[in-house]
Each structure stands twice: as C-alpha cells, then as structure tokens.
VONUMAR-772807 format. One record per residue (C-alpha): x, y, z; residue in one letter. Coordinates in steps of 0.5 Angstrom, whole numbers, plus 500, padded with zeros to 3 digits. Each point is the difference from the previous one (the first is absolute). Layout:
<sites>
- X;Y;Z;a
...
</sites>
This chain:
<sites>
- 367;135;658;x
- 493;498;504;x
- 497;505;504;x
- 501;496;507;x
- 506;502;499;x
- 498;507;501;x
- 494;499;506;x
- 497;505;501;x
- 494;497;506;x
- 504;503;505;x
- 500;506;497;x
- 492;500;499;x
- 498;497;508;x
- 505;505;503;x
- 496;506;495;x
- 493;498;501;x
- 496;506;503;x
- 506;504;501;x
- 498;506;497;x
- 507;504;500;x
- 504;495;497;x
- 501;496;494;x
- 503;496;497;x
- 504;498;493;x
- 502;494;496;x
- 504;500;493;x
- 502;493;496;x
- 506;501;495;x
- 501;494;497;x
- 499;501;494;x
- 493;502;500;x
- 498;506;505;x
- 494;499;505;x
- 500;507;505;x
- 493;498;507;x
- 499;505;502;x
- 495;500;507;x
- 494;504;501;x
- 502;504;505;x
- 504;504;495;x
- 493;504;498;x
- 499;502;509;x
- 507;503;499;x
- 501;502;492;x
- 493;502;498;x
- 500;495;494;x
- 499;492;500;x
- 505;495;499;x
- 498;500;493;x
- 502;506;498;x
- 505;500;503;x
- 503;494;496;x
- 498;504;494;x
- 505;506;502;x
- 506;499;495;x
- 504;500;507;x
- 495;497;504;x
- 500;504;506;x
- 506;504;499;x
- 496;504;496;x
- 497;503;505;x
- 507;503;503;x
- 501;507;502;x
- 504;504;495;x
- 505;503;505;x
- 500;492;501;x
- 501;496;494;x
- 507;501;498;x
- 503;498;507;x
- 496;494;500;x
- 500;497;493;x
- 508;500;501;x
- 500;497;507;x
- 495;495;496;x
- 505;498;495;x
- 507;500;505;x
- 496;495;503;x
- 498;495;494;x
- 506;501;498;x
- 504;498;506;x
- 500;493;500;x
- 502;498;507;x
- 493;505;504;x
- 494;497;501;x
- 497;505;504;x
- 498;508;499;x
- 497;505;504;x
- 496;506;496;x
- 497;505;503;x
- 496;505;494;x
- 494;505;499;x
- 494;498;495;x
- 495;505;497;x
- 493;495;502;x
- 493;501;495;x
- 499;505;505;x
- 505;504;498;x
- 503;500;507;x
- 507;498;502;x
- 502;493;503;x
- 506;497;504;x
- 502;494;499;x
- 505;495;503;x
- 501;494;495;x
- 504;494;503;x
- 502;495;494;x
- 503;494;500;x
- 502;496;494;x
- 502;493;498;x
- 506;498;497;x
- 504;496;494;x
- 506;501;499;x
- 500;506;502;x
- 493;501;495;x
- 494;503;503;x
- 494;494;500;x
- 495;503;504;x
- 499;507;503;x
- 496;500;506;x
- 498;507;504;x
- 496;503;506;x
- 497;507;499;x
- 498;504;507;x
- 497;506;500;x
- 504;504;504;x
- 498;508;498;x
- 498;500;509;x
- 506;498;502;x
- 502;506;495;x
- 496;505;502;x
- 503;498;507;x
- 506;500;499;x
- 499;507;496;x
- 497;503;507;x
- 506;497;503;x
- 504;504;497;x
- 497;506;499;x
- 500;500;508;x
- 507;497;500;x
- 502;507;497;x
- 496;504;505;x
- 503;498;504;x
- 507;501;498;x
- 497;507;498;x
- 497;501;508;x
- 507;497;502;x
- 504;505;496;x
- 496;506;502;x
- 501;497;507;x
- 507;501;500;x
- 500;506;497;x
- 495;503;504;x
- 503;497;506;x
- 507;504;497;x
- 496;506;500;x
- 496;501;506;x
- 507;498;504;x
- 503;507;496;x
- 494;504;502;x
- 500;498;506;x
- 506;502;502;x
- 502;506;496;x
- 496;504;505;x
- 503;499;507;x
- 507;503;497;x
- 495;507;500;x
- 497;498;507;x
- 507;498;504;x
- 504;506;496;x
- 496;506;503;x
- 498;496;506;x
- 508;499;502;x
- 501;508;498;x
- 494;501;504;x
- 503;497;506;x
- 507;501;499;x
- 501;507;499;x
- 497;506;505;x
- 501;507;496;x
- 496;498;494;x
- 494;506;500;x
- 493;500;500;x
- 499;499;491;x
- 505;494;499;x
- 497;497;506;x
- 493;500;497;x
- 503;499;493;x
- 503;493;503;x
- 494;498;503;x
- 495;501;493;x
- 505;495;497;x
- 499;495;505;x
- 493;502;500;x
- 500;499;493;x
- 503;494;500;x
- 497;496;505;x
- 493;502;497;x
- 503;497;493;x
- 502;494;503;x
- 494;500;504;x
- 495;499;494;x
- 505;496;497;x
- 499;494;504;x
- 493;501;501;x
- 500;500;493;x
- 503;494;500;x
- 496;496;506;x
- 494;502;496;x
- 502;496;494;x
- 503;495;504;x
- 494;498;503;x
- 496;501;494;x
- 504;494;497;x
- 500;496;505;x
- 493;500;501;x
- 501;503;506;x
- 495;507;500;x
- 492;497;499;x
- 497;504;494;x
- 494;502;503;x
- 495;503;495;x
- 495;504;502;x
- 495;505;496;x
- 504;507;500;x
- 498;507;497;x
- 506;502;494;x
- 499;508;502;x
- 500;498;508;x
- 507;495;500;x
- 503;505;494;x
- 498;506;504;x
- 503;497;506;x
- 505;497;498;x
- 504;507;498;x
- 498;504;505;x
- 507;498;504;x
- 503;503;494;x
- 497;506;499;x
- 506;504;504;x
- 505;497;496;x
- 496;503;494;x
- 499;506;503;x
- 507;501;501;x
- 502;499;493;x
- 494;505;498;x
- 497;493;496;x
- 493;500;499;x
- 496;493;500;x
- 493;500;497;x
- 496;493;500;x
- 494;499;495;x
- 497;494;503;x
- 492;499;499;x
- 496;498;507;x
- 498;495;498;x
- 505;495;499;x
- 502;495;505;x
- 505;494;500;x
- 501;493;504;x
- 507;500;503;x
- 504;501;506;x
- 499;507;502;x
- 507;501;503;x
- 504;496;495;x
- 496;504;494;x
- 502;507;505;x
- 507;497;499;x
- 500;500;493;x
- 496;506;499;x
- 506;504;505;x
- 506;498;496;x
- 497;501;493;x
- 498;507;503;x
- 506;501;504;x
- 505;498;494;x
- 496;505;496;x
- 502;506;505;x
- 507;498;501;x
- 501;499;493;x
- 496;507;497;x
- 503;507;501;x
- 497;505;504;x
- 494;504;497;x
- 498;495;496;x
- 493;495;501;x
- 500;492;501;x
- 493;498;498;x
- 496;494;503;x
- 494;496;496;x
- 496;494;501;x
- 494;497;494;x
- 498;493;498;x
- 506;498;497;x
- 494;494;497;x
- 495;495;503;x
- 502;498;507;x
- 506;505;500;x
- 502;507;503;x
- 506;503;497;x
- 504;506;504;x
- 505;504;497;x
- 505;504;503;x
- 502;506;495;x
- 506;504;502;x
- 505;505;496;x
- 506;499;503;x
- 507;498;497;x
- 498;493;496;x
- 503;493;500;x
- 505;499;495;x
- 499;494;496;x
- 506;496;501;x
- 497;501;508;x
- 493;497;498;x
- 501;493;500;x
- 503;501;507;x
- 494;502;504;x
- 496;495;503;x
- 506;496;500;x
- 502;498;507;x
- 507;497;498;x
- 501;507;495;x
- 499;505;505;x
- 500;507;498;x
- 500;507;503;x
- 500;507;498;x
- 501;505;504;x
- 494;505;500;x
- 500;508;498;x
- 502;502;507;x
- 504;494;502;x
- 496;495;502;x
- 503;493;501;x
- 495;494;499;x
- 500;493;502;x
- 500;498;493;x
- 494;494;502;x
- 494;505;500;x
- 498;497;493;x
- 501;493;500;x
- 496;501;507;x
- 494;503;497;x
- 502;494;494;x
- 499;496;505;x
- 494;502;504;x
- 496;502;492;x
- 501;492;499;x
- 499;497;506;x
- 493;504;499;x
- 500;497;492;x
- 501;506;497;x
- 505;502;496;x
- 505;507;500;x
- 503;503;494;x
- 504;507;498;x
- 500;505;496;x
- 507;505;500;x
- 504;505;496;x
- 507;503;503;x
- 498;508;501;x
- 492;499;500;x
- 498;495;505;x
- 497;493;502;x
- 493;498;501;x
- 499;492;503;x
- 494;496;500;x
- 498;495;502;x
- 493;496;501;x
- 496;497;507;x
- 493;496;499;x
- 494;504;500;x
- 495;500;505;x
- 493;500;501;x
- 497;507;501;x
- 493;501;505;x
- 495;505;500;x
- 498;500;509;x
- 492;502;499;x
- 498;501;506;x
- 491;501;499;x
- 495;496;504;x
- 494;499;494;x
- 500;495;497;x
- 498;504;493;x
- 505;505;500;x
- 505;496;501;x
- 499;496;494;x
- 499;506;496;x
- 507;503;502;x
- 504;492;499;x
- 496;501;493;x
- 503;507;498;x
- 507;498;502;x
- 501;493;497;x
- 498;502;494;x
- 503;506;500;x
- 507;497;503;x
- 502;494;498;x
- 505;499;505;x
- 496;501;506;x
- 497;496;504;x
- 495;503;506;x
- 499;498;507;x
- 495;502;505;x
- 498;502;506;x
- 494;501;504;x
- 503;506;505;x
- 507;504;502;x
- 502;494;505;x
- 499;494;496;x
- 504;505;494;x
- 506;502;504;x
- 501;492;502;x
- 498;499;492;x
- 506;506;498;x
- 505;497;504;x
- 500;493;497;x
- 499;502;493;x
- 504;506;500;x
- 495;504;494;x
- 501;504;494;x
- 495;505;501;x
- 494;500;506;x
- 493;502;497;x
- 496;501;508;x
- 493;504;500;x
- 499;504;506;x
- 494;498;503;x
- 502;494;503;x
- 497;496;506;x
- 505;500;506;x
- 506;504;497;x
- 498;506;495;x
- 504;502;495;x
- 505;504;503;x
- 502;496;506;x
- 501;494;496;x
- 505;505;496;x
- 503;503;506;x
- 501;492;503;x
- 504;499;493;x
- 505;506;501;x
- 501;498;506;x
- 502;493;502;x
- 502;499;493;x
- 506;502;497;x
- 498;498;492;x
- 499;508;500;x
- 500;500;492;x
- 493;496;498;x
- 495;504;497;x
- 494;502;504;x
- 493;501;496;x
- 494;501;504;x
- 492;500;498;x
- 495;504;504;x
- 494;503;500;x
- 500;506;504;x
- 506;504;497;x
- 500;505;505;x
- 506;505;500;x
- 501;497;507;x
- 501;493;498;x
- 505;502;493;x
- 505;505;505;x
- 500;493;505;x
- 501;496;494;x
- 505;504;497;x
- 504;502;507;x
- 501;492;499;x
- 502;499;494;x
- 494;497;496;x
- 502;501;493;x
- 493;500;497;x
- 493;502;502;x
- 494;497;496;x
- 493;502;502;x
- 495;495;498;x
- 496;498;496;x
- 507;497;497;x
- 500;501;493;x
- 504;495;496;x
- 505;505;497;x
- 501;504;505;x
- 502;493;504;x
- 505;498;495;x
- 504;508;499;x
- 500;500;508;x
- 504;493;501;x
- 505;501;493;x
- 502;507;503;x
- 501;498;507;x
- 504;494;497;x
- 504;503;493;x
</sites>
C-alpha cells in the first residue's frame, strides 16, 4: 500500500495551532505506521512519541470504568465489514493524573471489507462535559423544586381551607340560633378567634417566604446588637411564657453584634422562641444564647425542654413541600412554615441552621449570622489621653476598634451612625459635661442597652448619684490605671 493512499495533509493543516484537538493516523498494510500530531501533548500531557510507545497508543490511557465499553465497540466496528465511520466518546488519565473527555471521529479506508487505513480526530471535550454536568445537576433541581412545588401547592391549598369549616360552622350557629347562653357563645368565638389567628400567621408565614424567593423582600443588613434584637424579639412572647409558667433565660455577651436585616432576624429569632414556647410544658425554662460560632460568625441557639422532635419527623422540617406540625402542650396549632422561614431568612444572610432534638427532652436550634465589627465611642478631647485609652484597649481587646469624639454633640451624631458597644466619656467636656451628654443619649435614643463608662477627676458623691440615676455603668476616677480600665470594660460587657 503507498502512503498517499492514506493523506493525512488535510488532517495536519486543519490541527495546526488547534490546541484542543488532535489528530491520528495508522496504516495497516503489512507494516504498521501510527502519526500522531503534536498537539496530543496540550490535551494528554504526553508527546506524540510517548504516545506511539503505549502498547495500545492512546487507548492506554482510557479510564477503567471506560475500557471494557470501548475496546468492544472497537472491535464491533473493525469487525463490520460495511461501517467506515465511528464515534467514541471515553475518559483518559493525563500525566497529570487528571480525567480527560474525549470525542474521537475515526474513519477508515476499505478493501474488500479489510481495514487499509484508520484515520481519526480527537477533541477535547471535558468543558462541554463539565457543562453538560451543571446542566443536569440544575435539570434535576429543577424537577426536585417542581415536585416540591406541587406538593406544596397541595398543602398550602388543604390548610387553607381546613380552617373556614370552624369559622362558618360557629358563625352559622352564632346567627341562627337565639337562646344560646353566655359561656357557649364565648366558647364559639375563642374557636373562630383561634382559627383566624392561625390562619392569619399561616399566610403571612407563607407571604414572607414568597417574597424571600422571589427576591421581592430587600435585605437590608445593618450592624445590629445580639442582646438588643433577641431581648426585643421575645418580649411579645413574654405573656404566652407567662401563661404557661415557662421561664425564659438569655446568656448573650454585650458585646456581640451582627450584620443582618433587623426585622427578618427578629422574625426568626420570634418563631424559633415561640416553637420553644409552644411545644415545652408548663414549668419548664427555654434558654437562648449567642457566641462566636468562628471567625466572622455568630451563633444563636434556642434551647427548650419540651416534647422533642421524633426522627422519622426530622428530615420534614425546613421542608416547605413536607410541611409539618405538632400541636403544642396546651393545644397550640402552628402554620407548619415557621421553620422553613427562618431557614429562609439564616440563608438569605449566609448563614446556616441546624438542630439537635430528642422526643421527651427537647430541642435546641442553631443557626449562624456574619459578625460584625465591635466600636468602642471615646469621647475626650486631649489628644494624649485619647491615645492612652485606644492603646489599652486595642490591646487588650482585639476585636475592638475605638472612634472619638471631641464633645457630647459631636458623640450623640457619632453613636447613632456607629450604634457602639461600650461608650468610654470623661466628664469634663467642653459644651456638654459628662451628665447631659448621658442624659441626651437616654433620651433620644432607644438603643438603651449600651454600656456607659465615665472618667472624671472630681469624683464627688453628687456627680456619682447623678450618674447612677442615670444608669452609668462604671465611675473611674482619674489618674486611669490600665488594669482598672480593662476590669471596668469586661464587667460591663461579660
């Protein structure tokens, strides 16, 4: 056979400076030559030479899981005497030890049914691949958010007409039926009371979660105090505590604070702490805590001792197509969509929730917000001493980081843009003393939690009773001891 029966110019011009794609030619008459063009390296990691040393050229390099298959289809079309045309696609190990897709178009030249020439083109196809996977791994959420879809829809639709049997059966009874007495009328208004609060939280459980989806409810993160959003957060529940003799106790460090939106972490913070009311018995404690989780993150914790969650019922929550609820110990019915809210809300912040719950002992939920920065508000107007106090607490409080200002006007503006941790204030102060700086803050702003230390030079028994009517937290007399400065910051904020 000559070699020009089997040309591979073509094949040479069209690869030339193609790096994803190579090219392969093999005579087999008689003697057997294989070209490999040098592009095989950009693909493989190996030359063409090496290549050409393989016992089985480049089909040594096929993937285990691959061989089998393609060495039969291989043989199945040698073997056919009629095909002329293949198509194969396969992964290779490169030198680099990484996993390569190939498409490989072989064509070959005939006689009397004998395979003369096999001529081949190799592309590199492990993008398309790696596209093609994202395609399908967002195919089948797809179809997952489409069945969750239906299944919610299904849910939603049950719930919300479940409720109106109650509120039309004791309405139709209220205003048909005259000699009804006193008790069984305001026995039938608590159930259409009942129910119409229930349903009330239902949908605007279920508008919150829409328009978290939809993108329709804007995050607005701003830097907010852990102890002022979860004290504010439970006070609403504090009657349905109080009726149940539950008692709720927080362990929050002052000095925490997060980035988040402030009524979206309220919402979560409510229905975590309401689930642990409804679902603990009376005379029991439901406890709330916050820490840094790690770098960058908070982590509350919602504690109860209450009935527990059943695992079989776990892998429910957070699931809106799976919706469950539990009636509470005093018969408290739930939306069933508290928890995939907050599951909503803690991601949208990129955070994460998790659980912990034992039928009989209860249930503690976590979940996690991004940190943010804690201020120290110095309000001193020499120049020494303010670079004295920023010394002694960058130092001994890392995490800190200390503004100023010169007098009580230019603080009150600084407080409410920075909203502080702790505010350090001597009480000699041009245009507003120690005190009426203090009484401005209590005053006009509702951030009443944020610890006050004041440093003066007179310490006379007058000023101390002012401050304390006021609600300073710590006096420090000057000449400032270092020690003394440090111990007065940590006991006001651990």
């Amino acid at each position: 056979m000559k070699k020009n029966n089997c040309d591979f110019s073509v094949l040479a011009h069209f690869s030339n400076g193609i790096k994803n794609l190579f090219f392969t030619v093999k005579y087999l008459n008689g003697e057997s030559e294989t070209l490999i063009s040098d592009a095989v390296e950009e693909i493989t990691g190996y030359t063409a030479e090496e290549i050409r040393n393989f016992p089985e050229n480049l089909y040594s390099l096929i993937h285990n899981e691959d061989s089998a298959q393609i060495k039969k289809a291989l043989i199945e079309f040698e073997n056919d005497p009629l095909k002329k045309y293949e198509e194969l696609i396969y992964r290779i190990i490169s030198k680099r030890g990484e996993v390569v897709w190939l498409k490989e178009f072989i064509s070959v030249e005939r006689e009397k049914g004998k395979i003369i020439c096999r001529k081949s083109i190799v592309l590199n196809i492990s993008e398309i691949k790696k596209g093609e996977k994202k395609l399908q791994i967002l195919n089948d959420s797809l179809k997952e958010l489409n069945s969750q879809k239906d299944q919610f829809i299904s849910i939603i639709s049950h719930d919300l007409r479940a409720p109106f049997t109650t509120l039309l059966g004791f309405s139709e009874i209220l205003l048909n039926e005259q000699d009804i007495s006193d008790d069984e009328k305001n026995e039938y208004l608590q159930y259409i009371y009942d129910s119409s609060k229930s349903q009330l939280h239902l949908i605007n459980c279920l508008l919150d979660w829409s328009r978290l989806q939809t993108g329709r409810i804007k995050i607005n993160p701003a830097r907010l105090n852990v102890k002022t959003i979860v004290a504010n957060s439970i006070t609403p529940l504090t009657g349905d505590a109080v009726r149940k003799n539950i008692n709720i106790r927080t362990d929050i460090p002052a000095d925490l604070h997060i980035n988040a939106d402030e009524r979206l972490i309220g919402q979560a913070i409510i229905n975590l702490t309401s689930n642990a009311i409804k679902f603990t018995p009376e005379r029991k404690e439901i406890h709330i805590s916050a820490s840094r989780f790690k770098e960058g993150e908070i982590e509350l914790v919602v504690r109860d001792e209450g009935l527990g969650i059943s695992e079989e019922h776990q892998s429910n929550l957070f699931r809106i197509d799976k919706k469950f609820s539990l009636v509470g110990t005093n018969g408290e019915k739930g939306s069933g969509l508290g928890l995939t809210l907050v599951k909503e809300i803690v991601e949208k912040h990129n955070g994460r929730v998790w659980f912990y719950s034992q039928v009989g002992e209860g249930s503690e939920f976590h979940f996690t917000i991004p940190e943010a920065k804690n201020f120290v508000l110095l309000v001193e107007d020499d120049q020494g001493e303010r670079a004295f106090y920023k010394k002694i607490i960058e130092e001994a409080l890392p995490n800190f980081e200390v503004r100023f200002a010169d007098n009580g006007y230019e603080a009150i503006g600084l407080f409410r843009d920075i909203l502080p941790t702790i505010v350090i204030t001597d009480h000699d102060m041009p245009l507003m003393n120690g005190i009426q700086f203090v009484d401005a803050i209590q005053k006009k702003e509702s951030n009443k939690t944020t610890p006050i230390v004041v440093i003066t030079a007179v310490l006379s028994e007058e000023i101390t009773k002012k401050y304390r009517k006021l609600g300073v937290d710590k006096i420090i007399s000057k000449p400032v001891d270092r020690v003394q400065l440090v111990q007065a910051i940590r006991e006001c904020l651990y």
